[in-house]
N, C-alpha and C positions, 0 to 999 in steps of 0.2 A: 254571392255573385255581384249584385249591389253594389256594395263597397270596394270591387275591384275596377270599378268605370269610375275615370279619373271624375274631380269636381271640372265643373265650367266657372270661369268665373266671368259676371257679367259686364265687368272694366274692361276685362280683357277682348269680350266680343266687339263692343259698342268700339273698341280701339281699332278694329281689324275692319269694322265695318267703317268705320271715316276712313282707315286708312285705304280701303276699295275705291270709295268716293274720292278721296283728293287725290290718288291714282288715275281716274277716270277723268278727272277733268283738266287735268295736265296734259293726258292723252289728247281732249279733244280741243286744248291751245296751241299744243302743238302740231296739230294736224290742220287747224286754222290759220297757222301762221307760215305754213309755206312745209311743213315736215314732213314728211309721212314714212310709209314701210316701218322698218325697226328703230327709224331716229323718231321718231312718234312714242315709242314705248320707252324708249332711252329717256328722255328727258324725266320722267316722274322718277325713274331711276334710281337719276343721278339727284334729283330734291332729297328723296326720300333719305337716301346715304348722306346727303351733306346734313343731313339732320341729327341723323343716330350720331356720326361724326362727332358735332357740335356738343351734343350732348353727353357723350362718353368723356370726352374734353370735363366740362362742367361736373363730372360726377368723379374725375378724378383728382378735382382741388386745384389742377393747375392751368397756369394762365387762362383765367377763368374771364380776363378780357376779348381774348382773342375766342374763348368758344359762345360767348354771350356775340358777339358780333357776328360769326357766322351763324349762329342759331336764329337771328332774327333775321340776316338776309335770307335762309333758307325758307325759314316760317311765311316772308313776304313774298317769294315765287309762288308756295302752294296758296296762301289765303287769295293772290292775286287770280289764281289762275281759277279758284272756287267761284271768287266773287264775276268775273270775267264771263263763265259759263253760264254765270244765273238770267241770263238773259239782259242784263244792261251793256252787254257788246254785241255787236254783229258781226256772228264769225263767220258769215261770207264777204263780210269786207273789213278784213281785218285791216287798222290802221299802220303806218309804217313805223311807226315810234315803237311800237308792238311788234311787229317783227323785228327789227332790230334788236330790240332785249331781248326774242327768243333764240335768236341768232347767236348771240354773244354768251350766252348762259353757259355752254359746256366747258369755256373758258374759265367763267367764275365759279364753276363748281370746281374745277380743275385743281384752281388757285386756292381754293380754301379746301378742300381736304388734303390736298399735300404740305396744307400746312398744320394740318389740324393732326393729322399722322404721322410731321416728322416736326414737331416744334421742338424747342429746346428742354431739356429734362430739367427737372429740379437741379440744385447745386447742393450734392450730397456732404462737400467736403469742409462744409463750414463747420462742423464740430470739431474734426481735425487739428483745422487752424487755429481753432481757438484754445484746445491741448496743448499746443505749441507754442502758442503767446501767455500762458499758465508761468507764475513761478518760478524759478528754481526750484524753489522749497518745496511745494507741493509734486514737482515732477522727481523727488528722491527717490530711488527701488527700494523696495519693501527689505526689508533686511533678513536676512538667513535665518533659519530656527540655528540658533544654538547651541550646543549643549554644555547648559551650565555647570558646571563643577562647584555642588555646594561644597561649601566650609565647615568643617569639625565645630559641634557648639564648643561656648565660651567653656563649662563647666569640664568637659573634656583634656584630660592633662596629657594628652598624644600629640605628640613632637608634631609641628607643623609640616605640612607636605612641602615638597619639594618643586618649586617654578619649574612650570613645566617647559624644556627646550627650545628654542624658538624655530629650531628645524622640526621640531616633531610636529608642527601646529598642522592642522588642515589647509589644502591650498586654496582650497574656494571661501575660510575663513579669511584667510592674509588678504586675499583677491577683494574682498569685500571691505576690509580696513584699511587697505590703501586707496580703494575708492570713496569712502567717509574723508580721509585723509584729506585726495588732493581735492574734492569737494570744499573742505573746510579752509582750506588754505586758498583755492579760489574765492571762496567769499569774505575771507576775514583778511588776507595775506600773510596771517602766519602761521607758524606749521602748529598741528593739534598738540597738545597737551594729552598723558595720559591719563587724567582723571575724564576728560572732554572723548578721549575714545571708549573708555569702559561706560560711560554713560550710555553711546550711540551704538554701542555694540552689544549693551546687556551681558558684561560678560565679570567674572569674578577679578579684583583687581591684577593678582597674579598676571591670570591669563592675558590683561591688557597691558600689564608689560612686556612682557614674552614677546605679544603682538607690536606693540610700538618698537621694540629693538630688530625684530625683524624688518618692519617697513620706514626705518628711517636709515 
């Protein structure tokens, strides 16, 4: 039975309890400075949100400027408004400089959580670009499995096989040697040799002539 009541954890309380407290004395700067009803409870609110805000910001790597800077003007609302209550203000004559800032605040909170919730994303597409500014050579397609046609050993006294057709050939082999082809011919400007396509094509010499008469 024990063991099915969750743990408490003691960070967790001691968090919940400041966070009652600096709730509480938001409440009662706001209710000093001219607030009250539901805009009285609004205000810790909208502190408390610009903070999580801030902070979500900060824990997801980005523009870690813009949540470092609302994280401290949020931090300096609630520390102010702690320090304010502890008896070094008199909040029955709250000064006008002080209301003003509490006045202007649902503004600033305003202003920085819609920034803080629609800033701009990372820029995903720079690995992209950088594929694109890659090589030639490097961006070549992978080249076709083959099927290589071994050759009769040397020792073997059996009439040599017969070049095979060059209509007979596969269409997505041809498709693929004319694109080595004009490949080649764009980088060097002249047209391949067949020893230079049986090389890039892995294929038995035969078969790379077959192939070179078909695509030239």
């Amino acid at each position: 039975m024990a063991r099915s009541l969750p743990r408490l954890d003691a960070v967790l309380i001691q968090a919940v309890i400041a966070a009652a407290l600096s709730f509480a004395h938001l409440h009662d700067l706001a209710v000093a400075a001219g607030q009250d009803g539901w805009k009285a409870w609004a205000y810790p609110v909208s502190v408390d949100l610009l903070l999580v805000a801030a902070w979500k910001r900060l824990r997801s790597g980005e523009a870690k400027a813009a949540g470092w800077c609302w994280f401290l003007v949020a931090l300096a609302a609630s520390l102010g408004a702690n320090v304010a209550t502890a008896g070094l203000l008199d909040l029955d004559h709250v000064p006008a400089w002080l209301r003003i800032l509490v006045a202007g605040w649902p503004a600033v909170a305003f202003l920085g959580g819609t920034l803080l919730a629609h800033g701009p994303a990372a820029d995903r597409t720079e690995p992209a670009a950088e594929l694109d500014d890659a090589p030639a050579v490097e961006q070549q397609e992978p080249e076709p499995r083959s099927v290589s046609v071994p050759e009769p050993p040397a020792s073997v006294s059996a009439p040599k096989p017969a070049e095979r057709p060059a209509d007979r050939l596969p269409t997505a082999l041809v498709e693929h040697a004319r694109k080595v082809a004009d490949d080649h011919r764009t980088r060097t400007g002249t047209p391949i040799d067949t020893s230079t396509l049986r090389a890039r094509l892995g294929v038995p010499a035969s078969l790379a002539e077959a192939i070179a008469a078909r695509i030239t």
